[in-house]
CHARMM-style PDB file with segment names, atoms N, HN, CA, C and O in Angstrom:
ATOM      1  N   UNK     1      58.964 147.096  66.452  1.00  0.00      PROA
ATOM      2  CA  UNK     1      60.096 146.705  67.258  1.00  0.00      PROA
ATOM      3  C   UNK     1      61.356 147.061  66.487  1.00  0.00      PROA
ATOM      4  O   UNK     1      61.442 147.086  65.259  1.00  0.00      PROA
ATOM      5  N   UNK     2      62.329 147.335  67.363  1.00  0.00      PROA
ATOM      6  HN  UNK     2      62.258 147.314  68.360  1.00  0.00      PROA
ATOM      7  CA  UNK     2      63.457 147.600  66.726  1.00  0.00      PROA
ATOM      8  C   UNK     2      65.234 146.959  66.916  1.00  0.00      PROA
ATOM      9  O   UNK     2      66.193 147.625  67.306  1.00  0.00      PROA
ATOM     10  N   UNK     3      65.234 146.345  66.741  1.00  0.00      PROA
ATOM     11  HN  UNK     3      64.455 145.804  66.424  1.00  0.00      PROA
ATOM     12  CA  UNK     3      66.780 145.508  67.146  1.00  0.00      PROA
ATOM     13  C   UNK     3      68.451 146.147  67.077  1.00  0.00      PROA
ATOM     14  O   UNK     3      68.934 146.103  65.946  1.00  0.00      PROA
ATOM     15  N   UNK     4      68.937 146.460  67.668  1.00  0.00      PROA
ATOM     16  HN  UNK     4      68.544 146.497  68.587  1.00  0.00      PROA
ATOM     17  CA  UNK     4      69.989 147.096  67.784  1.00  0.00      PROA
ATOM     18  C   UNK     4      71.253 146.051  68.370  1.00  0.00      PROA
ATOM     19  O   UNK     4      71.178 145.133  69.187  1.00  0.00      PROA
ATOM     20  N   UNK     5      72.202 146.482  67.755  1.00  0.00      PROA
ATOM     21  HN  UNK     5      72.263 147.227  67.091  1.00  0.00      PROA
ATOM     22  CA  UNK     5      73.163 145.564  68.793  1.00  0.00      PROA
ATOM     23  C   UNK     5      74.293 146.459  69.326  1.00  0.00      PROA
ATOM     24  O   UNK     5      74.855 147.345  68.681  1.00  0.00      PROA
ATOM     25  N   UNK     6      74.559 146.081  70.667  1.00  0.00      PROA
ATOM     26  HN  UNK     6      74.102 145.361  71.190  1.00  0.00      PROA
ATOM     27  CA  UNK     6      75.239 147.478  71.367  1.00  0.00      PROA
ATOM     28  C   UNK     6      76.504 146.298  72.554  1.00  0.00      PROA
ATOM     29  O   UNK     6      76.325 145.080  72.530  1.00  0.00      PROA
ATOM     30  N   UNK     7      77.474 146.814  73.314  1.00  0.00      PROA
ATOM     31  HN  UNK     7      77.620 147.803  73.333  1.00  0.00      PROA
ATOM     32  CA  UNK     7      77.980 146.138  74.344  1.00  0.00      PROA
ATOM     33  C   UNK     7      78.088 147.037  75.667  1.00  0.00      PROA
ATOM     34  O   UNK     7      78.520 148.143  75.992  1.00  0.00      PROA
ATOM     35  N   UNK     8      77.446 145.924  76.247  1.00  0.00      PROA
ATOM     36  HN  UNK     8      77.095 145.025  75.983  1.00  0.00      PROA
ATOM     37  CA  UNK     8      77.587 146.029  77.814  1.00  0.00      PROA
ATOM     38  C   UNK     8      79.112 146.830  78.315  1.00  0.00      PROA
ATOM     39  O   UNK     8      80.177 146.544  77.766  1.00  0.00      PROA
ATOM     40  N   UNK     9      79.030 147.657  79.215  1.00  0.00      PROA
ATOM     41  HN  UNK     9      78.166 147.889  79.661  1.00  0.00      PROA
ATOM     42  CA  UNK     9      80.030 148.425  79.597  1.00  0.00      PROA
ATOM     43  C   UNK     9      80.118 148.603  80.859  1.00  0.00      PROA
ATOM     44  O   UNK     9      79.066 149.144  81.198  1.00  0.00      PROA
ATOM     45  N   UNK    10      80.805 148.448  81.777  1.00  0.00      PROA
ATOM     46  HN  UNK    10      81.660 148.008  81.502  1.00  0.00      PROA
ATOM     47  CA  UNK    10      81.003 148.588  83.308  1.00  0.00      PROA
ATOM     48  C   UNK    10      81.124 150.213  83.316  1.00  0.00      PROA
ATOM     49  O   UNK    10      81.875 150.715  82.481  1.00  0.00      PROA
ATOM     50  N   UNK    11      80.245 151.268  84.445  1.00  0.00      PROA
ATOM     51  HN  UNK    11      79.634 150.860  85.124  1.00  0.00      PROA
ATOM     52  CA  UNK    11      80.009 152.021  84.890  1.00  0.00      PROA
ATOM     53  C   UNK    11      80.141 152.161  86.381  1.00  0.00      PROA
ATOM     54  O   UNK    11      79.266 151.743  87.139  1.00  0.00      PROA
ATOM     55  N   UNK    12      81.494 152.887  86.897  1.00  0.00      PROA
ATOM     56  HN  UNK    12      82.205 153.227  86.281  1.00  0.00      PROA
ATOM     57  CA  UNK    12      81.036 152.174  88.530  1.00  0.00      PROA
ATOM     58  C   UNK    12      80.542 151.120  88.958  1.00  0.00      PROA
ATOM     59  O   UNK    12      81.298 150.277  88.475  1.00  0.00      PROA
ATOM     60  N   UNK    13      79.944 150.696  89.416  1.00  0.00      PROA
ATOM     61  HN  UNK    13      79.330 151.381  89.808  1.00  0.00      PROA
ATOM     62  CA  UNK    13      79.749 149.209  89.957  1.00  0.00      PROA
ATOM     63  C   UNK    13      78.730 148.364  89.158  1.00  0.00      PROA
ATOM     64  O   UNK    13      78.417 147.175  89.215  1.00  0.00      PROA
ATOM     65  N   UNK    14      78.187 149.751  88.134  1.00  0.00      PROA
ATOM     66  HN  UNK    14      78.441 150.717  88.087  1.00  0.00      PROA
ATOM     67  CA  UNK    14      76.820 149.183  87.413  1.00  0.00      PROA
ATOM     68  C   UNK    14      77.494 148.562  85.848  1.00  0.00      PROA
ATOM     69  O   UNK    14      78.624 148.663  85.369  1.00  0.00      PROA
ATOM     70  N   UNK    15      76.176 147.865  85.320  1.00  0.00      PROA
ATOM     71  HN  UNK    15      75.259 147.783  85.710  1.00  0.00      PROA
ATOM     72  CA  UNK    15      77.096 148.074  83.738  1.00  0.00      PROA
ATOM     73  C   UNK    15      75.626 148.613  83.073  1.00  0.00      PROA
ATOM     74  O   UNK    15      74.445 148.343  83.295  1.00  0.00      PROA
ATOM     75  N   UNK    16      76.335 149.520  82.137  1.00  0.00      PROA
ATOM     76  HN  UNK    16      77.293 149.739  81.956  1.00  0.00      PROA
ATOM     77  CA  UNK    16      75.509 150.299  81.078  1.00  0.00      PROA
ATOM     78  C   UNK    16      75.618 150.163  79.417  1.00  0.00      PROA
ATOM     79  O   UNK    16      76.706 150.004  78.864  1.00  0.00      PROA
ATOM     80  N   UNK    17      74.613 150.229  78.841  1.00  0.00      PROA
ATOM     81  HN  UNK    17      73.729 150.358  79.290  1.00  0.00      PROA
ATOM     82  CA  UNK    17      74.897 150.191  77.784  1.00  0.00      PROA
ATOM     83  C   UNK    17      74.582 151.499  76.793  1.00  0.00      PROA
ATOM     84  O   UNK    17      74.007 152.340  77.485  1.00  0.00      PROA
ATOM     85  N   UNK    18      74.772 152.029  75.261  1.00  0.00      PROA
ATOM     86  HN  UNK    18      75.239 151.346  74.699  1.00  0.00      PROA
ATOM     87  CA  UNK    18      74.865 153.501  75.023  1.00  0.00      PROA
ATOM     88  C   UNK    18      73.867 152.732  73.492  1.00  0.00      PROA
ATOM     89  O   UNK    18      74.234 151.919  72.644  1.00  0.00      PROA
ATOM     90  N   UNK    19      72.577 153.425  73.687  1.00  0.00      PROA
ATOM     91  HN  UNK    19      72.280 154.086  74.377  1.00  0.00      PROA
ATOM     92  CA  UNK    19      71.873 153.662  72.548  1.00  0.00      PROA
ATOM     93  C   UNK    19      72.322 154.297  71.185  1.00  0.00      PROA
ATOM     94  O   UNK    19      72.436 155.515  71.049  1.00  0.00      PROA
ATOM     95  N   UNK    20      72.568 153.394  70.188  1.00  0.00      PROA
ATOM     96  HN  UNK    20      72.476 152.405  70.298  1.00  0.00      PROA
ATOM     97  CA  UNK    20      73.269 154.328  68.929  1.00  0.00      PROA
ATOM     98  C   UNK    20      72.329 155.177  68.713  1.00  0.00      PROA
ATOM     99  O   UNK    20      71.144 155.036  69.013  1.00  0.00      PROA
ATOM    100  N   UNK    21      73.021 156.427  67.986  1.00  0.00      PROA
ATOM    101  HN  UNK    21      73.984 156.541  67.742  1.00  0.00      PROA
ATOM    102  CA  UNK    21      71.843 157.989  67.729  1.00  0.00      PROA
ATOM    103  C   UNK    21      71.052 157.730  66.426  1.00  0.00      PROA
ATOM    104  O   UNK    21      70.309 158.593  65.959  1.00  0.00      PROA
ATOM    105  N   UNK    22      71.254 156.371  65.780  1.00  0.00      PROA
ATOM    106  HN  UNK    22      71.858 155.670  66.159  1.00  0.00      PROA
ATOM    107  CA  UNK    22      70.610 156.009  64.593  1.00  0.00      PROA
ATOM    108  C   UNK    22      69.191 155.525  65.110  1.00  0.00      PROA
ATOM    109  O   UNK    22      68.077 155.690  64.614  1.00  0.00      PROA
ATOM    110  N   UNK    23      69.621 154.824  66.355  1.00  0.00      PROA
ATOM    111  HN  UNK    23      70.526 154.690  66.758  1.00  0.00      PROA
ATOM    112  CA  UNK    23      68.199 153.967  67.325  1.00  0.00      PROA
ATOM    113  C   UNK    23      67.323 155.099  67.842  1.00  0.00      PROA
ATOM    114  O   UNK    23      66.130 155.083  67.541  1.00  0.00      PROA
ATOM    115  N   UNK    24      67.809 156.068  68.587  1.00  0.00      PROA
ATOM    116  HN  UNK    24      68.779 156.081  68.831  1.00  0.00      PROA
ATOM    117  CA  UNK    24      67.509 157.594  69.068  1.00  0.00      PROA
ATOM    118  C   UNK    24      66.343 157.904  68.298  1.00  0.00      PROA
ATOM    119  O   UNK    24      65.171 157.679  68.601  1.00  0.00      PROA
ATOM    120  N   UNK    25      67.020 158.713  66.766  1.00  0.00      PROA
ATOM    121  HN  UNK    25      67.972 158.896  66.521  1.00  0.00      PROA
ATOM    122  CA  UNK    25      66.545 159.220  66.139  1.00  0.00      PROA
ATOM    123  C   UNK    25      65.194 158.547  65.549  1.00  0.00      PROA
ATOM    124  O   UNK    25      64.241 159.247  65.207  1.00  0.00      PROA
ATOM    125  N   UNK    26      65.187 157.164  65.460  1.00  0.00      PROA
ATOM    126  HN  UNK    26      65.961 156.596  65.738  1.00  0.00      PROA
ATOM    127  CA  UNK    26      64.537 156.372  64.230  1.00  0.00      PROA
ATOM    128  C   UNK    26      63.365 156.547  65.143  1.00  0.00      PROA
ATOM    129  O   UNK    26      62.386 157.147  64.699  1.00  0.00      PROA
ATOM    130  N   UNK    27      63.346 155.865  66.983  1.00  0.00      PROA
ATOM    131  HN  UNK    27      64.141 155.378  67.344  1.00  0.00      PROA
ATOM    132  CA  UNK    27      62.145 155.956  68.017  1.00  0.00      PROA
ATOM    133  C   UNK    27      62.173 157.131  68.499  1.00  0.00      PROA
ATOM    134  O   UNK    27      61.292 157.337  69.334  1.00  0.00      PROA
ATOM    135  N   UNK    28      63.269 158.486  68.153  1.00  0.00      PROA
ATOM    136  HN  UNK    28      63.984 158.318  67.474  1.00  0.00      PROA
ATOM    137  CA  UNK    28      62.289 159.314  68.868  1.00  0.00      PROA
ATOM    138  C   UNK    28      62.651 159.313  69.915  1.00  0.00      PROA
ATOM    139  O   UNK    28      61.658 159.721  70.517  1.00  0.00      PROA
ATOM    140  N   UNK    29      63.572 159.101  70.797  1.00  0.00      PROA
ATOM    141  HN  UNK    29      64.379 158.770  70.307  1.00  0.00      PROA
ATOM    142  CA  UNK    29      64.110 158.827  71.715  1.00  0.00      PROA
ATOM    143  C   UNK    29      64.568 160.200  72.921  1.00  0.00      PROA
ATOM    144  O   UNK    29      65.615 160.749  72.579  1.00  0.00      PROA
ATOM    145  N   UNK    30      64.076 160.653  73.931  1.00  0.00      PROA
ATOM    146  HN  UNK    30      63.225 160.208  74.209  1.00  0.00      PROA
ATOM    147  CA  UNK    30      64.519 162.048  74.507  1.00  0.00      PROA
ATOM    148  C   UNK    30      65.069 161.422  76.196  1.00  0.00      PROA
ATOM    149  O   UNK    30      64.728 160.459  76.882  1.00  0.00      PROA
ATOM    150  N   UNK    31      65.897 162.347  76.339  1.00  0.00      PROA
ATOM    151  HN  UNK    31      66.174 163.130  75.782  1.00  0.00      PROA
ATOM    152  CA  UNK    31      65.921 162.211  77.855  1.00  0.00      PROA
ATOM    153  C   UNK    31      65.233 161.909  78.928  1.00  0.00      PROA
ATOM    154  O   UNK    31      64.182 162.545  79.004  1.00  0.00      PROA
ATOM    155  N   UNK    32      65.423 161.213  79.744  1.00  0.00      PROA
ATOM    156  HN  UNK    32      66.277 160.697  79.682  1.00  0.00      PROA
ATOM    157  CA  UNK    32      64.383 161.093  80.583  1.00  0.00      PROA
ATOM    158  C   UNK    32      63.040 160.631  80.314  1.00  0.00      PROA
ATOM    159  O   UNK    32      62.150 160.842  81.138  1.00  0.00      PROA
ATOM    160  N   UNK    33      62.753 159.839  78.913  1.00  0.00      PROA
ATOM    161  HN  UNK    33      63.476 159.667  78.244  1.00  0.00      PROA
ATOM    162  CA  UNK    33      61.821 158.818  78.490  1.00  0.00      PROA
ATOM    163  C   UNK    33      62.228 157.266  79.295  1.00  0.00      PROA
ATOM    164  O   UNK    33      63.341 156.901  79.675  1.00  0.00      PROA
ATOM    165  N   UNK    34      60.995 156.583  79.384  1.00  0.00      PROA
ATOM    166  HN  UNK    34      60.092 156.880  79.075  1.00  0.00      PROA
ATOM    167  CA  UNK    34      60.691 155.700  79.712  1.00  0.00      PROA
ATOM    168  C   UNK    34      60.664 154.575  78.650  1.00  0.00      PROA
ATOM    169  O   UNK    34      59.619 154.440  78.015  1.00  0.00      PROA
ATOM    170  N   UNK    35      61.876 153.623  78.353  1.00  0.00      PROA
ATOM    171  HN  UNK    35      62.725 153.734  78.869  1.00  0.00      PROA
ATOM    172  CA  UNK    35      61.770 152.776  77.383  1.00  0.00      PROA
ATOM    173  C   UNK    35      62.253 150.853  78.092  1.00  0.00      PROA
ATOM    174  O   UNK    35      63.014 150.395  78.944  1.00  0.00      PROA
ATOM    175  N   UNK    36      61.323 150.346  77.161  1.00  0.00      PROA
ATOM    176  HN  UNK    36      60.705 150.718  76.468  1.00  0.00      PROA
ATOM    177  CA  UNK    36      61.526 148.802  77.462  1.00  0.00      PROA
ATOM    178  C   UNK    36      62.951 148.134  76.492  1.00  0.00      PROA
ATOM    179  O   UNK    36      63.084 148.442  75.308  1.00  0.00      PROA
ATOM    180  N   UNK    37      63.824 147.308  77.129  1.00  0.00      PROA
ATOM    181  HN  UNK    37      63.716 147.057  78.091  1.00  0.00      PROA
ATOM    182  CA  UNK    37      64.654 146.944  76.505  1.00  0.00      PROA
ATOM    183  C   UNK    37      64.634 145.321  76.488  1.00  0.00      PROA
ATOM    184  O   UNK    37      65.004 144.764  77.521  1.00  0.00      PROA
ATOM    185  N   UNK    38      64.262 144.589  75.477  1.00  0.00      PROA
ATOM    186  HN  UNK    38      63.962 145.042  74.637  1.00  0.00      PROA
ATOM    187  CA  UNK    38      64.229 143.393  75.283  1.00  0.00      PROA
ATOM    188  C   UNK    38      65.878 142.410  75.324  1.00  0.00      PROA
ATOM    189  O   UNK    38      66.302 141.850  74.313  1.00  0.00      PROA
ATOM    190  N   UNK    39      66.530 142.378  76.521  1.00  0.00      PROA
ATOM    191  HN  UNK    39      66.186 142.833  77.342  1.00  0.00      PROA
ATOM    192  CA  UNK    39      67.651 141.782  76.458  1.00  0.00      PROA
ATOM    193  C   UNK    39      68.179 139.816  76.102  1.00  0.00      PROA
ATOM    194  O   UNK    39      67.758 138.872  76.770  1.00  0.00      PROA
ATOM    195  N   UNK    40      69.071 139.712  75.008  1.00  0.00      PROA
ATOM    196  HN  UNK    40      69.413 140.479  74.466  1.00  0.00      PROA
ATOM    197  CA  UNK    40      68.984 138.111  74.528  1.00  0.00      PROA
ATOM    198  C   UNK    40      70.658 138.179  74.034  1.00  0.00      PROA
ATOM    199  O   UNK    40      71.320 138.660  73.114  1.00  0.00      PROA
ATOM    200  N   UNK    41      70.835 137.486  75.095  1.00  0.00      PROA
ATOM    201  HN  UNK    41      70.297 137.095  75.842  1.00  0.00      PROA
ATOM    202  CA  UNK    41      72.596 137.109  74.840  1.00  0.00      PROA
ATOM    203  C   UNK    41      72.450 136.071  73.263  1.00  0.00      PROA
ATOM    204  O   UNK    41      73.377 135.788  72.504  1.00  0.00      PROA
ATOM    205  N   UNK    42      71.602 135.839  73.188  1.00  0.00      PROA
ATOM    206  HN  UNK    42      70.850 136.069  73.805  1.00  0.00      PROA
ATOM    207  CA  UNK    42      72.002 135.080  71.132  1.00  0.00      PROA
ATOM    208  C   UNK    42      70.543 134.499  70.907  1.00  0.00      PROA
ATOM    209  O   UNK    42      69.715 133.864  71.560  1.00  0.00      PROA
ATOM    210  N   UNK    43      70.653 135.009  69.737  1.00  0.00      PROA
ATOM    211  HN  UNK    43      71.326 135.526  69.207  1.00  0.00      PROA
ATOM    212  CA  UNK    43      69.659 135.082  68.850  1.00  0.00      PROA
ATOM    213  C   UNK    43      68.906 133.276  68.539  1.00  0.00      PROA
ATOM    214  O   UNK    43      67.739 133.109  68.184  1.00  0.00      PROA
ATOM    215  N   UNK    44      69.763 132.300  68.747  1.00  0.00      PROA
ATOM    216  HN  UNK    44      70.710 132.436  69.035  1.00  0.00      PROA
ATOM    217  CA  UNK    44      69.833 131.011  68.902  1.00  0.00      PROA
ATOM    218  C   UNK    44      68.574 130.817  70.095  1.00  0.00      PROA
ATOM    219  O   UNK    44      67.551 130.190  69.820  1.00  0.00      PROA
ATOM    220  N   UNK    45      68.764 131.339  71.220  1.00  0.00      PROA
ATOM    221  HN  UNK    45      69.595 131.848  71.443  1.00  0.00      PROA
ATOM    222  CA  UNK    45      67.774 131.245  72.013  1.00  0.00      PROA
ATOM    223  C   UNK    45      65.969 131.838  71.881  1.00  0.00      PROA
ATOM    224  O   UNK    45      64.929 131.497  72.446  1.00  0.00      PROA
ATOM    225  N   UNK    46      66.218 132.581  71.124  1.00  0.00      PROA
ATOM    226  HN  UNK    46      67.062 132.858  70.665  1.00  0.00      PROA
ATOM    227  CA  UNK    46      64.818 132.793  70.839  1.00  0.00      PROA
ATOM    228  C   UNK    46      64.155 131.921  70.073  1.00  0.00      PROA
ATOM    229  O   UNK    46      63.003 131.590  70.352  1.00  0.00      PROA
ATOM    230  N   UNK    47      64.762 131.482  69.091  1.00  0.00      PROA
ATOM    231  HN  UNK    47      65.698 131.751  68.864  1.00  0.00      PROA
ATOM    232  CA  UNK    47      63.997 130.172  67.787  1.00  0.00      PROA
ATOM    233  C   UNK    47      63.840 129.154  68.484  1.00  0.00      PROA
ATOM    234  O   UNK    47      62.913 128.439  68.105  1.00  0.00      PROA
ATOM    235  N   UNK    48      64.935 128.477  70.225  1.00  0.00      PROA
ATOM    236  HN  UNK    48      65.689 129.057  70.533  1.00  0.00      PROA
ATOM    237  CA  UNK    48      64.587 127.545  70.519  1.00  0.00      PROA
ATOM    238  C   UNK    48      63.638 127.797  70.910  1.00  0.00      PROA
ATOM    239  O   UNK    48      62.670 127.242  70.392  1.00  0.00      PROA
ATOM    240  N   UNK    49      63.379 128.888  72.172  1.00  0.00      PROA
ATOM    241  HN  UNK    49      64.165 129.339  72.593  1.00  0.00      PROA
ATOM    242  CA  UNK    49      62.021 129.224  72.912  1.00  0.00      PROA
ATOM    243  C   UNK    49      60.519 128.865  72.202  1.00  0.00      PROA
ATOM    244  O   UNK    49      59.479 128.368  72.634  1.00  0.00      PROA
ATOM    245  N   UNK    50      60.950 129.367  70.922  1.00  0.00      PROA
ATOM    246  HN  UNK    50      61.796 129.771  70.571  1.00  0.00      PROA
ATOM    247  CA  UNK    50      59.747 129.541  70.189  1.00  0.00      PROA
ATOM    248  C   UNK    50      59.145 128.779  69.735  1.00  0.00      PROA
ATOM    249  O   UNK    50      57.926 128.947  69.696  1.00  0.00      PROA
ATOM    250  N   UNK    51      59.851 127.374  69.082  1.00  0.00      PROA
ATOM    251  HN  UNK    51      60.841 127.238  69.114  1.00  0.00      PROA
ATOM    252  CA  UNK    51      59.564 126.759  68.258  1.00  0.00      PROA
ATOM    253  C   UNK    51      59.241 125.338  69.355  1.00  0.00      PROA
ATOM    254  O   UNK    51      58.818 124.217  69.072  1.00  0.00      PROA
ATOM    255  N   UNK    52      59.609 125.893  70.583  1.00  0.00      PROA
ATOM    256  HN  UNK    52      59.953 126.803  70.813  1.00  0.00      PROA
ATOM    257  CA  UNK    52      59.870 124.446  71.587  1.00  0.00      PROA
ATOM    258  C   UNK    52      58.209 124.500  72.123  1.00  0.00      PROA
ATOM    259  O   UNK    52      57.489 123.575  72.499  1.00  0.00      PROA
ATOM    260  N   UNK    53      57.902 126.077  71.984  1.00  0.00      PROA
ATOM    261  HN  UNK    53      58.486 126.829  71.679  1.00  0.00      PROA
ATOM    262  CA  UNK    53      56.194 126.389  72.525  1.00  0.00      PROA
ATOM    263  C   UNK    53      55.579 126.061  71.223  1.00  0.00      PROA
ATOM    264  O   UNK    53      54.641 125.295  71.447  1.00  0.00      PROA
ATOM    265  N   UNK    54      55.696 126.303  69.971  1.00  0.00      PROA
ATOM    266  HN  UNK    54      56.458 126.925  69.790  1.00  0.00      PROA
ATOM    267  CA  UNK    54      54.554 126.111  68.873  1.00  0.00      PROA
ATOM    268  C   UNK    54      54.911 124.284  68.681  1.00  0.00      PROA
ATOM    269  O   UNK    54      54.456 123.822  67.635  1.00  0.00      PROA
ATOM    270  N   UNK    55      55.453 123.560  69.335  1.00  0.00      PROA
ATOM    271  HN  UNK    55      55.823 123.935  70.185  1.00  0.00      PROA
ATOM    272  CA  UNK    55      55.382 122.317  68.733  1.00  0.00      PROA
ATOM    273  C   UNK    55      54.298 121.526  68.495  1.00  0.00      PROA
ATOM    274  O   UNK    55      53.640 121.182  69.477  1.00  0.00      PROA
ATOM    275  N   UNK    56      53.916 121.109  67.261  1.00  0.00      PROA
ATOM    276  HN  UNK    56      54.450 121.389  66.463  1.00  0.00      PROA
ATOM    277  CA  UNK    56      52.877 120.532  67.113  1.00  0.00      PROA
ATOM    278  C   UNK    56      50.986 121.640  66.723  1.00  0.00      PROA
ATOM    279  O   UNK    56      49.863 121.225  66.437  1.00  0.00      PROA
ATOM    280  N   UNK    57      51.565 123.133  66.935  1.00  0.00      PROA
ATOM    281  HN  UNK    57      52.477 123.471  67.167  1.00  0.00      PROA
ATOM    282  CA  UNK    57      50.462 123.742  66.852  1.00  0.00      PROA
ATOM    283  C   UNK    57      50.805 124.592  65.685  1.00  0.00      PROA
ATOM    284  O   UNK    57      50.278 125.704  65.690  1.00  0.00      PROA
ATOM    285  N   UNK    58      51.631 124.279  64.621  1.00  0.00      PROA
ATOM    286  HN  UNK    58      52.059 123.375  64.618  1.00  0.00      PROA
ATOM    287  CA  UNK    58      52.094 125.614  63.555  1.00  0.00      PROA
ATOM    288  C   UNK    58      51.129 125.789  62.786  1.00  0.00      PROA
ATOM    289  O   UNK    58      50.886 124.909  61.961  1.00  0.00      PROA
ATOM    290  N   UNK    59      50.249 127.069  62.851  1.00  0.00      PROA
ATOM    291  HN  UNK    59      50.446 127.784  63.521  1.00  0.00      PROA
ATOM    292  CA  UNK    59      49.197 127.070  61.413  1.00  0.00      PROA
ATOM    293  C   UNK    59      50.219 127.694  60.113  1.00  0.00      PROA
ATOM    294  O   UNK    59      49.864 127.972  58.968  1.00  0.00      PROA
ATOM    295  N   UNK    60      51.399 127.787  60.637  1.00  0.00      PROA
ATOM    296  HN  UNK    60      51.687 127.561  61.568  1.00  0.00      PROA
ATOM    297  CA  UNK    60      52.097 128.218  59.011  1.00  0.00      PROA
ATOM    298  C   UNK    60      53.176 127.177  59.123  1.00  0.00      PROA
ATOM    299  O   UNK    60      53.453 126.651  60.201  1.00  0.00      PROA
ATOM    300  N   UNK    61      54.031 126.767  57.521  1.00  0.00      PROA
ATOM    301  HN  UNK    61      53.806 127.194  56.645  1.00  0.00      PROA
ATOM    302  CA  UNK    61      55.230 126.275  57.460  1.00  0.00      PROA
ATOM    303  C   UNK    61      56.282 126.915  58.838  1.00  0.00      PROA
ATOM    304  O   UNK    61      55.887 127.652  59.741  1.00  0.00      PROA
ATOM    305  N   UNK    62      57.533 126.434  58.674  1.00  0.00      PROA
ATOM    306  HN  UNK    62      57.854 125.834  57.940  1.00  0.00      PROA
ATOM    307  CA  UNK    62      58.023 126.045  59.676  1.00  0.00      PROA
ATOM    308  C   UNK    62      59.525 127.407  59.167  1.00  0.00      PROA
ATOM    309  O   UNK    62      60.046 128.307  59.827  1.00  0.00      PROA
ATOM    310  N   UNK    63      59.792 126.840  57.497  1.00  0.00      PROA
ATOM    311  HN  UNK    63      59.369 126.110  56.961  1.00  0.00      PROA
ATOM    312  CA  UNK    63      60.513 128.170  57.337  1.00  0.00      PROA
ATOM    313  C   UNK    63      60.283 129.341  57.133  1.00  0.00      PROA
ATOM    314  O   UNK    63      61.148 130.216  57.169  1.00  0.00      PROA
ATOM    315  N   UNK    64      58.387 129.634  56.747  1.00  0.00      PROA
ATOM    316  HN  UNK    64      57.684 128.923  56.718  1.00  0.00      PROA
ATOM    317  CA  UNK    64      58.509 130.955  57.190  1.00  0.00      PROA
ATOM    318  C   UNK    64      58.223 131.376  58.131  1.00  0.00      PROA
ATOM    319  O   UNK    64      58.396 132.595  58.137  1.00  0.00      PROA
ATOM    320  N   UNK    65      57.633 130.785  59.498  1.00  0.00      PROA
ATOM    321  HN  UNK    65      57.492 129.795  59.492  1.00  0.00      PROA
ATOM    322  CA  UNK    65      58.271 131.550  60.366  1.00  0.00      PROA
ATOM    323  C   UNK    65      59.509 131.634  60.902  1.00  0.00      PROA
ATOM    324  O   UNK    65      59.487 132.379  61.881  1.00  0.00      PROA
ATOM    325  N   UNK    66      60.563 131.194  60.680  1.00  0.00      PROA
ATOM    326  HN  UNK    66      60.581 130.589  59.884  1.00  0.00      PROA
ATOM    327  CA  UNK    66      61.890 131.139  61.063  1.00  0.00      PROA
ATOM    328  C   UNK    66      62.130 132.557  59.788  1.00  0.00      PROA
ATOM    329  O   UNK    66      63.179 133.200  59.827  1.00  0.00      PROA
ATOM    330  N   UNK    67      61.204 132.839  58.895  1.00  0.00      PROA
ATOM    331  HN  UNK    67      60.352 132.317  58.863  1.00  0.00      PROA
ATOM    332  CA  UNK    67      61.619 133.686  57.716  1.00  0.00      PROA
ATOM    333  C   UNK    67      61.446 135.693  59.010  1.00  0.00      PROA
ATOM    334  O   UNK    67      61.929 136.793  59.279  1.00  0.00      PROA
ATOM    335  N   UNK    68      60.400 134.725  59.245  1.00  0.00      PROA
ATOM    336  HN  UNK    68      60.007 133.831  59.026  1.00  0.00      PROA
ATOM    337  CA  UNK    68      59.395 136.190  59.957  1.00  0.00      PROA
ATOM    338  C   UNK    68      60.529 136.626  61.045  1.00  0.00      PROA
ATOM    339  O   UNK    68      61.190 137.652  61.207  1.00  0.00      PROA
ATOM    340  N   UNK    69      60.448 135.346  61.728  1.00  0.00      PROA
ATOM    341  HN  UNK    69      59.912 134.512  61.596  1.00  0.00      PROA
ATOM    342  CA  UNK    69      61.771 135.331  63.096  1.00  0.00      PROA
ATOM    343  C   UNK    69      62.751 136.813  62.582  1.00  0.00      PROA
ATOM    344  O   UNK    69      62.805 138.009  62.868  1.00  0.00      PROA
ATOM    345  N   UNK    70      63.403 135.881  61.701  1.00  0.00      PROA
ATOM    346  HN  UNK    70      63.360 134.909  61.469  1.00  0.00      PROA
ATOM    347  CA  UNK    70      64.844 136.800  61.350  1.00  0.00      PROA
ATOM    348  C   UNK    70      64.641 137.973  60.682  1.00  0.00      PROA
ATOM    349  O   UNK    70      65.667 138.652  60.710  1.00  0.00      PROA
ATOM    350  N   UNK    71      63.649 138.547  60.031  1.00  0.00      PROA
ATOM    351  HN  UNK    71      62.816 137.996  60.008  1.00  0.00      PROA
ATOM    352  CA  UNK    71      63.119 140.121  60.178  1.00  0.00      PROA
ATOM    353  C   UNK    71      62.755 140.547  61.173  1.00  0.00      PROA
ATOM    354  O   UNK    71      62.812 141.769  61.035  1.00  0.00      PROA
ATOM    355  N   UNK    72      62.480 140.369  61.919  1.00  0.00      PROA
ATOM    356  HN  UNK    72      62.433 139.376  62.031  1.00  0.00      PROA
ATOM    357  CA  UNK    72      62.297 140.856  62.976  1.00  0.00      PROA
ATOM    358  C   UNK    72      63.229 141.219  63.947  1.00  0.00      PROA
ATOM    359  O   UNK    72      63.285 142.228  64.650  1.00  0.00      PROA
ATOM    360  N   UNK    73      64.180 139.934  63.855  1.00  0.00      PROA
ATOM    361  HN  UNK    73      64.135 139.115  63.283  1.00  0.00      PROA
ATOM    362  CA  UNK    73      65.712 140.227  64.619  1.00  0.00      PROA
ATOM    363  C   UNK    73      66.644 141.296  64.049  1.00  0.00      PROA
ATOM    364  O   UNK    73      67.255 142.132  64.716  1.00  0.00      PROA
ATOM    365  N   UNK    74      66.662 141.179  62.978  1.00  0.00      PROA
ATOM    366  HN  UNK    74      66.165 140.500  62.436  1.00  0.00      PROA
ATOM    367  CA  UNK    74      67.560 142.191  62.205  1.00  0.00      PROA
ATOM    368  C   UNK    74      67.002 143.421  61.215  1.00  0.00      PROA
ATOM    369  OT1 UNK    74      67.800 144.168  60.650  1.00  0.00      PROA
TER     370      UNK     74
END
């Protein structure tokens, strides 16, 4: 997985956003490919999601997965 941070841009009626050529390059990225974009207005919301589903079931400590979390985000 790869995390990028980019801003939303109004396009005609649509809004678009512009893949940096660092993101491009790193996946490989061509025209007219077919790619999934994992969208999260703040990073805050994913640890709640997460941690609100593992409650009570953690087979690891608690800060490293909050360790794992934030490699993964960034």
């Amino acid at each position: 997985m790869s995390v990028i941070e980019t801003k939303v841009k109004r396009w005609g009626n649509s809004l678009g956003i512009i893949i940096p050529s660092e993101a491009v390059d790193r996946k490989n990225i061509r025209e007219n490919d077919n790619i999934k974009i994992l969208i999260m207005n703040d990073s805050r919301e994913v640890f709640k999601k997460t941690f609100g589903l593992l409650k009570g079931k953690l087979t690891k400590p608690t800060q490293q997965i909050k360790d794992e979390l934030r490699r993964d985000l960034y």
